[in-house]
C-alpha positions in Angstrom: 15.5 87.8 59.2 12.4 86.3 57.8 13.2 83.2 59.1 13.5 83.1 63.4 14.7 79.8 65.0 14.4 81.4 68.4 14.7 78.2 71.0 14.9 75.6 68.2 17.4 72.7 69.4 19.2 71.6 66.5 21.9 68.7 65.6 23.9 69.6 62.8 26.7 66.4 61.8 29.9 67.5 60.5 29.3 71.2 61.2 32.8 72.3 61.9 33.9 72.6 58.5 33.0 73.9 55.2 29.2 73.9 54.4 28.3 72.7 58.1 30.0 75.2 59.2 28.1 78.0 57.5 25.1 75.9 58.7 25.7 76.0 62.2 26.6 79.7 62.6 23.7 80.8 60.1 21.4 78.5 62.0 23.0 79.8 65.5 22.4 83.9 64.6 18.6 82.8 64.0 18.3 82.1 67.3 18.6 78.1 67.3 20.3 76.1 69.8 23.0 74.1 68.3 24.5 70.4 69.0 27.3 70.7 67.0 29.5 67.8 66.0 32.4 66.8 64.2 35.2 64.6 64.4 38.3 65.8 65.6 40.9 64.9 62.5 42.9 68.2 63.4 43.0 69.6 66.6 45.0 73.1 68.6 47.7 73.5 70.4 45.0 73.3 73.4 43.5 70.2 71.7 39.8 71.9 70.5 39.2 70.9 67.0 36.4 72.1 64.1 33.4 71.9 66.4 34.8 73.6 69.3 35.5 76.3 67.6 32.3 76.9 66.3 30.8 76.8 69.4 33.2 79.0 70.6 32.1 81.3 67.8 28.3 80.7 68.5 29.0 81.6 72.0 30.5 84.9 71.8 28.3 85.7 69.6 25.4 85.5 72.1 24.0 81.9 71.0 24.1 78.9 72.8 25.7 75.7 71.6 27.7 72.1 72.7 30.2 70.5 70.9 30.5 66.5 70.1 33.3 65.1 68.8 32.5 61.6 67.5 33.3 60.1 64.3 29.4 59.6 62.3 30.4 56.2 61.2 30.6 54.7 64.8 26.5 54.1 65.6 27.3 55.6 69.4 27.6 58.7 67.8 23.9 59.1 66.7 23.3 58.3 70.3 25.5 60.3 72.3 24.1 63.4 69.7 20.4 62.7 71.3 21.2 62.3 74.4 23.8 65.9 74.7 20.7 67.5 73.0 18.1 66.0 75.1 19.9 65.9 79.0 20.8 69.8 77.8 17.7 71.2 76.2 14.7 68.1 76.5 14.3 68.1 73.0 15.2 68.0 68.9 13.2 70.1 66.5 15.9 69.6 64.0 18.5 67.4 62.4 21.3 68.9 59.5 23.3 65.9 58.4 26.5 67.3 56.6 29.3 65.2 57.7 30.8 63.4 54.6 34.2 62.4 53.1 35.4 61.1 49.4 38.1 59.3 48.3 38.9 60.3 44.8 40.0 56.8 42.1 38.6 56.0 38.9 36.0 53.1 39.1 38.8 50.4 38.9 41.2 51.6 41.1 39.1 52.0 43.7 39.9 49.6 46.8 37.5 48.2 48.8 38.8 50.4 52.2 38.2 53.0 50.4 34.9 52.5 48.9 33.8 50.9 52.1 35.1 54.2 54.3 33.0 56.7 52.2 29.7 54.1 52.4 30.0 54.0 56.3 30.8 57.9 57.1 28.2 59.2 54.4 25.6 56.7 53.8 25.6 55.1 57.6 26.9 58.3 59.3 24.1 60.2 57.8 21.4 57.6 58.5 22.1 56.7 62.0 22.2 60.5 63.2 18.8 61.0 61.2 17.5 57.8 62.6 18.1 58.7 66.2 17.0 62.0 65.9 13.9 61.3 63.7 12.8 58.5 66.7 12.6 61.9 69.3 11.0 63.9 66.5 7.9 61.2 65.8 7.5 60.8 69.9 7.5 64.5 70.1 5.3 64.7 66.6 7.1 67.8 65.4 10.9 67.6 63.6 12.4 68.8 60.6 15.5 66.5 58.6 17.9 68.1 56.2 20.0 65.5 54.7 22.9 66.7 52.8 23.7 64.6 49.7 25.5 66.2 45.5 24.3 66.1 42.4 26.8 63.8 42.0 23.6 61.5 43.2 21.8 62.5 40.7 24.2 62.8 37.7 27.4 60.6 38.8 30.8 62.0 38.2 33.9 60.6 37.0 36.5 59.8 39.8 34.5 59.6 42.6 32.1 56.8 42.2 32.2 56.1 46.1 30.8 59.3 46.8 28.8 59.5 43.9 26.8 56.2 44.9 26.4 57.5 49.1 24.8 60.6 47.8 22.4 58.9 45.8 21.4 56.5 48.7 21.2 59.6 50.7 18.7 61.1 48.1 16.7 57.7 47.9 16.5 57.9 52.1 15.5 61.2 52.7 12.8 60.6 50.3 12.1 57.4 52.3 11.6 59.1 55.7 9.8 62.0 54.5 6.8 59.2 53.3 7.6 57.7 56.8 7.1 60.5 58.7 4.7 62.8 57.1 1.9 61.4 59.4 4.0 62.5 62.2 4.9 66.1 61.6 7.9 65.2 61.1 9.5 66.5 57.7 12.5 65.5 55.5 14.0 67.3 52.4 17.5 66.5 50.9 19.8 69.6 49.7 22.6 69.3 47.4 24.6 72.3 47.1 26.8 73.5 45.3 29.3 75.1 47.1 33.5 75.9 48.2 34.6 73.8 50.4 37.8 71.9 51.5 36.8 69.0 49.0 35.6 71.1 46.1 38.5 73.7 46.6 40.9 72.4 44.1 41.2 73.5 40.5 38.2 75.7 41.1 37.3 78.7 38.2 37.8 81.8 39.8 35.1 83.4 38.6 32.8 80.5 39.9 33.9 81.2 43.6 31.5 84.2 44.2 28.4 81.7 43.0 30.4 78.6 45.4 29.8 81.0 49.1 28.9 78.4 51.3 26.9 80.6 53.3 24.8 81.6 50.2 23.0 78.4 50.6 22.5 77.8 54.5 18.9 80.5 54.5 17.9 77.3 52.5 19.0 74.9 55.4 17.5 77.9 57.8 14.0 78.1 55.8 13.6 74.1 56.1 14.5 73.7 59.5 11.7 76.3 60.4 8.5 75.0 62.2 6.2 76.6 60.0 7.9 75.3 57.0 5.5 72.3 55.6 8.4 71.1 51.9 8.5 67.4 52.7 10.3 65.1 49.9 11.7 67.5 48.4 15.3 67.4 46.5 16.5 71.0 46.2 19.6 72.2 44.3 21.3 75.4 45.6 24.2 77.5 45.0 24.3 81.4 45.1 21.8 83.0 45.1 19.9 80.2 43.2 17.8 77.0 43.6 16.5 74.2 41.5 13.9 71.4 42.3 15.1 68.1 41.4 12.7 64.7 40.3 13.0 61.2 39.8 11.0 60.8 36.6 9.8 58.0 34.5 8.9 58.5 30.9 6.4 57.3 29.2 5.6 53.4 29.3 6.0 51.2 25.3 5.0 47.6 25.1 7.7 45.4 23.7 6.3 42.9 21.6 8.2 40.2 19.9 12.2 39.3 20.4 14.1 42.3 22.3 16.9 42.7 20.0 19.5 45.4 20.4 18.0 47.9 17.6 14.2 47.1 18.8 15.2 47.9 22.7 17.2 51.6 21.4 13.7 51.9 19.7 11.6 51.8 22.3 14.2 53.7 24.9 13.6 56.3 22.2 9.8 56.2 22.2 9.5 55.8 25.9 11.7 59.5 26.2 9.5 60.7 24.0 6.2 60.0 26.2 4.9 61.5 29.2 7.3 62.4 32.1 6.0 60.2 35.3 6.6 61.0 38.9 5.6 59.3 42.4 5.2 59.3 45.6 7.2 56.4 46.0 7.9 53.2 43.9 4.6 51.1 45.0 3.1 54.1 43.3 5.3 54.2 40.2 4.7 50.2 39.6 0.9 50.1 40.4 0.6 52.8 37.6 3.4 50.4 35.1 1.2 47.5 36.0 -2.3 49.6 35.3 -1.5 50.7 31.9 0.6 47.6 30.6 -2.9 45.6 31.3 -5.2 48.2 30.4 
């Protein structure tokens, strides 16, 4: 493998299932050492749910792993995460936040449980686990943060608008803490996959399920969880196989002078897509440069 995570203690969230899965036991065969949680919504006849089992697998398979089984909304579970990978190995070279639900309802159906129960396990379950682990990483001055988000984020997509909103938040933050951290070795990139799992299963084109192998994309995962590995900010779109990089990009910048009617504004929407493509940093970047050639 041209990637080795020989040693490496990693916390993967929501790596019993689907994607996280393949994660975990792709990361586990490199040689890391794997926290692996998820919650237990179905369980055994002897009561071991998802992440049991993949530690099970990791196991007798040579590698070394513990399983958690708290729910990512609830803050305590970002703690107890740290603290099983910490009293069991003394340390966190890598976080993989996967854990994330939907709800399915066009815009104005959606209820405000629902909405509100993807925000919390996707948006707050994916920021408290990378918060906790990033504050071991910056004392230890070495970590590496994969946050998990769609191109839904990116694109939107009809019926899920819940989802669709955390995985653009998710996008936005791992941007966030890879600017945060970069002075501290520690490095975030956000991944958004396309891939087969229990909530993309349905209606699926058969001849799209070859492309749609979750395990295709975890070398990705593998690669950016690598010490030697210095991609920081970066959004990267994978399926089989295949990757794209993914920008935030601001075209190019038109003075409006006089009344902004409705034909004058499509006017200069069109002349502005037709300028220079624009990218940053982060936004004090992107309006320092607005503000620089509006009173140049």
């Amino acid at each position: 493998m041209s990637t080795s995570l020989e040693g490496q203690v990693v916390v993967i969230s929501g790596g019993g299932r689907g994607l996280g899965r393949s994660f975990a036991l792709d990361l586990a065969a490199r040689g890391a050492r794997l926290v692996v949680n998820n919650r237990n919504r179905i369980v055994d006849d002897q009561g071991l749910g998802p992440a049991d089992h993949v530690v099970a697998e990791i196991v007798a398979a040579g590698g070394e792993a513990v399983a958690e089984h708290g729910d990512v909304a609830d803050p305590q579970t970002a703690q107890r995460l740290v603290k099983l990978a910490l009293d069991t190995w003394g340390r966190i070279d890598a976080c993989v936040t996967s854990a994330a639900i939907s709800s399915p309802a066009m815009f104005h159906k959606a209820t405000p449980e629902g909405f509100g129960e993807v925000i919390r396990t996707n948006v707050l379950g994916t920021s408290q686990i990378a918060s906790a682990c990033a504050a071991v990483m910056r004392e230890q001055r070495h970590g590496r943060i994969v946050l998990v988000a769609s191109t839904a984020g990116l694109h939107g997509e009809p019926t899920v608008s819940a989802y669709a909103a955390s995985k653009g938040a998710i996008i936005a933050l791992g941007k966030t803490i890879a600017v945060e951290g970069a002075s501290r070795g520690v490095f975030a990139n956000v991944l958004l996959p396309y891939a087969l799992t229990q909530m993309t299963d349905g209606g699926m084109n058969p001849a799209y399920r070859e492309v749609m192998d979750p395990g295709a994309v975890a070398p990705i995962v593998a690669a950016l969880c690598d010490p030697r590995s210095t991609l920081n900010g970066q959004v990267l779109v994978a399926a089989g196989g295949g990757l794209r990089v993914a920008t935030s990009v601001e075209w190019g910048t038109v003075p409006l002078e006089g009344p902004v009617d409705p034909a004058g504004l499509a006017t200069a929407v069109a002349a502005s897509r037709a300028g220079t493509a624009h990218e940053y940093l982060h936004a004090q970047d992107g309006f320092l440069d607005f503000a620089q050639e509006l009173t140049a």
